[in-house]
C-alpha positions, 0 to 999 in steps of 0.5 A: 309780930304778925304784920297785916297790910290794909288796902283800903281807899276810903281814909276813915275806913282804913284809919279805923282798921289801922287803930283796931288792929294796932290795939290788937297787938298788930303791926300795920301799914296802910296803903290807898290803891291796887299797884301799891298793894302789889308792891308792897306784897312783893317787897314786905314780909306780911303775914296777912293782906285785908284787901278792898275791891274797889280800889283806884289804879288797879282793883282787888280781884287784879291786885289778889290774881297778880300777888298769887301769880308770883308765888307769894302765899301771904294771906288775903282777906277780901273786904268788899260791899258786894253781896253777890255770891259770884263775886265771893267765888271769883274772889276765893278762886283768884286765891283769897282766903277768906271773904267779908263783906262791908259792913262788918263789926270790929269783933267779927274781923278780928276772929276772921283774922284769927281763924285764917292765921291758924290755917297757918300754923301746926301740922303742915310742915314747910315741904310735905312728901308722898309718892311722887308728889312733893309739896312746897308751902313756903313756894306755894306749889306742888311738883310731881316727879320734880315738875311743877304740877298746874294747881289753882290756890283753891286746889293748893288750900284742899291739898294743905289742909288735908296734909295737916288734917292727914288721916281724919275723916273730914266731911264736905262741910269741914272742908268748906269751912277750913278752905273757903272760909264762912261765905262758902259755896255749896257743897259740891264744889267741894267734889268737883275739885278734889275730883280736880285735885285727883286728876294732878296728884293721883297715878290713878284717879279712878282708883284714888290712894291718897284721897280717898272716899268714904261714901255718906261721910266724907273724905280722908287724907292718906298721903 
Protein backbone atom coordinates (compact mmCIF):
# COMPACT_ATOMS: atom_id res chain seq x y z
CA UNK A 1 0.00 0.00 0.00
CA UNK A 2 1.34 3.59 -1.12
CA UNK A 3 1.93 5.63 2.13
CA UNK A 4 1.41 9.26 2.06
CA UNK A 5 2.58 11.52 4.91
CA UNK A 6 0.29 14.85 5.27
CA UNK A 7 2.14 17.84 6.79
CA UNK A 8 -0.55 20.23 7.15
CA UNK A 9 -0.95 22.90 10.47
CA UNK A 10 -4.44 23.80 9.88
CA UNK A 11 -6.78 20.81 11.56
CA UNK A 12 -9.70 21.05 9.06
CA UNK A 13 -7.54 21.07 5.98
CA UNK A 14 -5.53 18.12 7.15
CA UNK A 15 -8.55 16.19 8.34
CA UNK A 16 -9.86 16.60 4.93
CA UNK A 17 -6.85 15.26 2.90
CA UNK A 18 -6.57 12.45 5.86
CA UNK A 19 -10.21 11.11 4.96
CA UNK A 20 -9.81 11.58 0.54
CA UNK A 21 -6.96 9.78 0.35
CA UNK A 22 -7.87 6.83 2.85
CA UNK A 23 -11.00 6.87 0.69
CA UNK A 24 -8.52 6.42 -2.20
CA UNK A 25 -6.94 3.42 -0.93
CA UNK A 26 -4.06 5.22 0.79
CA UNK A 27 -2.24 4.73 3.89
CA UNK A 28 -2.05 8.14 5.75
CA UNK A 29 -0.61 9.80 8.83
CA UNK A 30 -0.78 13.47 9.59
CA UNK A 31 1.70 15.32 11.17
CA UNK A 32 1.17 19.27 12.40
CA UNK A 33 4.64 20.97 12.02
CA UNK A 34 8.07 21.10 10.26
CA UNK A 35 10.41 19.14 12.78
CA UNK A 36 8.06 16.34 12.95
CA UNK A 37 7.67 16.18 9.14
CA UNK A 38 11.52 15.58 9.27
CA UNK A 39 11.45 13.07 11.63
CA UNK A 40 8.81 11.13 10.44
CA UNK A 41 10.59 11.39 6.74
CA UNK A 42 13.86 9.87 8.29
CA UNK A 43 12.19 7.30 10.36
CA UNK A 44 9.03 6.01 8.20
CA UNK A 45 8.75 4.42 4.81
CA UNK A 46 6.60 6.76 2.95
CA UNK A 47 6.26 6.71 -0.72
CA UNK A 48 5.15 10.42 -0.91
CA UNK A 49 5.11 13.68 1.33
CA UNK A 50 2.08 16.57 0.72
CA UNK A 51 4.22 19.17 2.49
CA UNK A 52 2.57 22.73 3.43
CA UNK A 53 4.85 25.74 3.56
CA UNK A 54 3.57 27.57 6.38
CA UNK A 55 4.24 25.54 9.24
CA UNK A 56 5.14 26.25 12.74
CA UNK A 57 8.63 25.20 14.08
CA UNK A 58 10.31 24.89 11.03
CA UNK A 59 8.63 25.77 7.26
CA UNK A 60 8.27 23.58 4.28
CA UNK A 61 11.07 25.14 1.91
CA UNK A 62 13.47 23.77 5.41
CA UNK A 63 11.74 20.99 6.04
CA UNK A 64 12.07 19.76 1.98
CA UNK A 65 16.02 21.12 1.99
CA UNK A 66 16.85 18.98 4.94
CA UNK A 67 14.87 15.69 4.07
CA UNK A 68 16.59 16.03 0.46
CA UNK A 69 20.23 16.53 2.15
CA UNK A 70 20.06 13.26 3.93
CA UNK A 71 19.41 11.51 0.83
CA UNK A 72 15.84 10.39 1.26
CA UNK A 73 14.14 10.17 -2.44
CA UNK A 74 10.48 10.16 -1.23
CA UNK A 75 8.21 12.20 -3.09
CA UNK A 76 7.35 15.75 -1.99
CA UNK A 77 4.38 17.68 -3.27
CA UNK A 78 4.42 21.35 -1.96
CA UNK A 79 0.64 22.78 -0.88
CA UNK A 80 1.11 26.21 -0.25
CA UNK A 81 -1.22 29.64 -0.69
CA UNK A 82 1.31 31.52 -2.43
CA UNK A 83 1.05 32.18 -5.97
CA UNK A 84 4.58 33.56 -6.77
CA UNK A 85 6.47 32.05 -9.48
CA UNK A 86 9.45 32.37 -7.31
CA UNK A 87 8.35 30.61 -4.95
CA UNK A 88 7.42 27.75 -7.11
CA UNK A 89 11.07 27.30 -8.20
CA UNK A 90 12.71 27.72 -5.16
CA UNK A 91 10.36 24.94 -3.88
CA UNK A 92 11.28 22.71 -7.13
CA UNK A 93 14.92 23.45 -6.79
CA UNK A 94 15.14 22.40 -2.84
CA UNK A 95 13.95 18.97 -4.53
CA UNK A 96 10.17 18.93 -4.73
CA UNK A 97 8.41 17.20 -7.01
CA UNK A 98 5.51 18.82 -7.77
CA UNK A 99 3.91 22.38 -6.85
CA UNK A 100 -0.04 23.12 -5.69
CA UNK A 101 -1.20 25.87 -4.82
CA UNK A 102 -4.23 26.23 -2.25
CA UNK A 103 -7.15 26.02 -2.93
CA UNK A 104 -7.30 23.32 -5.07
CA UNK A 105 -10.00 20.66 -5.68
CA UNK A 106 -9.94 16.97 -4.10
CA UNK A 107 -10.17 15.58 -8.22
CA UNK A 108 -7.10 17.93 -8.91
CA UNK A 109 -4.77 16.56 -5.92
CA UNK A 110 -5.53 13.23 -6.70
CA UNK A 111 -4.12 12.98 -10.13
CA UNK A 112 -1.16 14.93 -9.22
CA UNK A 113 -0.34 12.26 -6.78
CA UNK A 114 -0.80 9.91 -9.43
CA UNK A 115 1.13 11.61 -12.10
CA UNK A 116 4.14 11.96 -9.48
CA UNK A 117 4.05 8.41 -8.45
CA UNK A 118 4.26 7.26 -12.00
CA UNK A 119 7.50 9.12 -12.44
CA UNK A 120 8.35 6.51 -10.20
CA UNK A 121 7.79 3.41 -11.61
CA UNK A 122 8.83 1.16 -14.96
CA UNK A 123 11.80 2.18 -16.86
CA UNK A 124 14.51 3.26 -14.58
CA UNK A 125 16.15 0.63 -12.91
CA UNK A 126 17.40 1.03 -9.25
CA UNK A 127 21.37 1.63 -10.32
CA UNK A 128 21.68 2.52 -14.17
CA UNK A 129 25.04 2.47 -15.90
CA UNK A 130 27.02 4.54 -18.77
CA UNK A 131 30.73 5.46 -19.18
CA UNK A 132 31.92 6.19 -16.02
CA UNK A 133 28.75 7.45 -14.73
CA UNK A 134 26.96 5.18 -12.24
CA UNK A 135 23.26 6.19 -11.17
CA UNK A 136 21.95 4.98 -7.80
CA UNK A 137 18.00 5.70 -7.45
CA UNK A 138 17.42 4.27 -4.43
CA UNK A 139 20.50 6.45 -2.82
CA UNK A 140 19.21 9.40 -4.77
CA UNK A 141 23.01 10.26 -6.25
CA UNK A 142 25.21 9.96 -9.38
CA UNK A 143 29.08 8.97 -9.20
CA UNK A 144 31.39 9.23 -11.98
CA UNK A 145 34.54 6.92 -11.85
CA UNK A 146 33.33 5.89 -8.17
CA UNK A 147 33.19 9.59 -6.67
CA UNK A 148 29.97 11.40 -5.79
CA UNK A 149 29.30 13.60 -8.63
CA UNK A 150 27.88 17.47 -6.78
CA UNK A 151 24.21 16.93 -8.64
CA UNK A 152 20.94 19.20 -7.38
CA UNK A 153 17.47 17.21 -7.20
CA UNK A 154 16.36 19.26 -10.17
CA UNK A 155 19.38 18.00 -12.22
CA UNK A 156 18.87 14.17 -10.49
CA UNK A 157 15.25 14.32 -11.96
CA UNK A 158 16.49 15.36 -15.65
CA UNK A 159 19.27 12.80 -15.50
CA UNK A 160 16.38 9.87 -14.24
CA UNK A 161 13.93 10.90 -16.61
CA UNK A 162 15.99 10.57 -19.52
CA UNK A 163 17.25 7.07 -18.26
CA UNK A 164 13.70 5.75 -18.28
CA UNK A 165 12.87 7.68 -21.61
CA UNK A 166 16.26 6.65 -22.96
CA UNK A 167 16.55 6.76 -26.90
CA UNK A 168 13.19 8.99 -27.43
CA UNK A 169 13.43 12.52 -28.79
CA UNK A 170 11.94 14.69 -26.08
CA UNK A 171 11.18 18.46 -26.48
CA UNK A 172 11.42 21.24 -23.92
CA UNK A 173 8.23 20.89 -23.01
CA UNK A 174 8.03 17.38 -22.07
CA UNK A 175 10.66 17.76 -20.02
CA UNK A 176 9.20 20.45 -18.06
CA UNK A 177 6.22 18.44 -17.73
CA UNK A 178 7.85 15.05 -16.54
CA UNK A 179 10.56 16.95 -14.23
CA UNK A 180 8.73 20.19 -13.09
CA UNK A 181 5.57 19.25 -13.04
CA UNK A 182 2.49 21.67 -14.39
CA UNK A 183 3.58 24.91 -12.35
CA UNK A 184 6.74 24.93 -14.53
CA UNK A 185 9.31 27.45 -15.40
CA UNK A 186 9.81 28.60 -18.85
CA UNK A 187 11.52 26.62 -21.25
CA UNK A 188 14.72 27.64 -21.04
CA UNK A 189 15.53 26.64 -17.86
CA UNK A 190 15.22 23.27 -19.44
CA UNK A 191 18.77 24.40 -21.41
CA UNK A 192 20.46 25.75 -18.67
CA UNK A 193 20.75 22.70 -16.70
CA UNK A 194 20.97 20.11 -19.03
CA UNK A 195 24.10 22.46 -20.05
CA UNK A 196 24.66 21.91 -16.07
CA UNK A 197 23.96 18.55 -16.38
CA UNK A 198 26.60 18.19 -18.95
CA UNK A 199 29.24 19.67 -17.53
CA UNK A 200 28.83 16.46 -14.25
CA UNK A 201 28.43 13.84 -16.77
CA UNK A 202 29.80 14.22 -20.01
CA UNK A 203 34.08 13.95 -20.58
CA UNK A 204 33.32 16.55 -23.32
CA UNK A 205 30.77 18.84 -22.61
CA UNK A 206 31.10 20.89 -25.74
CA UNK A 207 31.00 17.82 -27.81
CA UNK A 208 27.84 16.03 -25.79
CA UNK A 209 27.69 11.56 -26.34
CA UNK A 210 24.89 10.90 -23.93
CA UNK A 211 22.79 14.03 -24.21
CA UNK A 212 22.39 15.06 -27.21
CA UNK A 213 20.99 17.85 -29.12
CA UNK A 214 18.65 17.71 -31.85
CA UNK A 215 18.23 21.53 -33.15
CA UNK A 216 14.35 22.70 -33.34
CA UNK A 217 13.26 19.52 -31.58
CA UNK A 218 14.67 18.58 -28.42
CA UNK A 219 17.08 16.34 -26.89
CA UNK A 220 17.57 12.56 -26.71
CA UNK A 221 19.16 10.31 -24.12
CA UNK A 222 21.81 8.06 -25.57
CA UNK A 223 23.47 6.68 -22.49
Amino acid sequence: MTRILVVEDEPSIALVLEADLKLEGYDVEVVRDGEAAVGRALDGAFDLILLDVMLPRKDGFAVCREIRKAGVRVFIIILTAKTQEAEKVVGLELGADDYITKPFSPIELRARIKAVLRRGTAGTPEVYRFGSIEVDVIRGEARRDGGVVDITPIEFRLLTTFIRLRGRVLTRDQLLDEVWGRDAPTDRVVDNHIMNLRRKIEERPDVPRYIVSLRGTGYRFDG
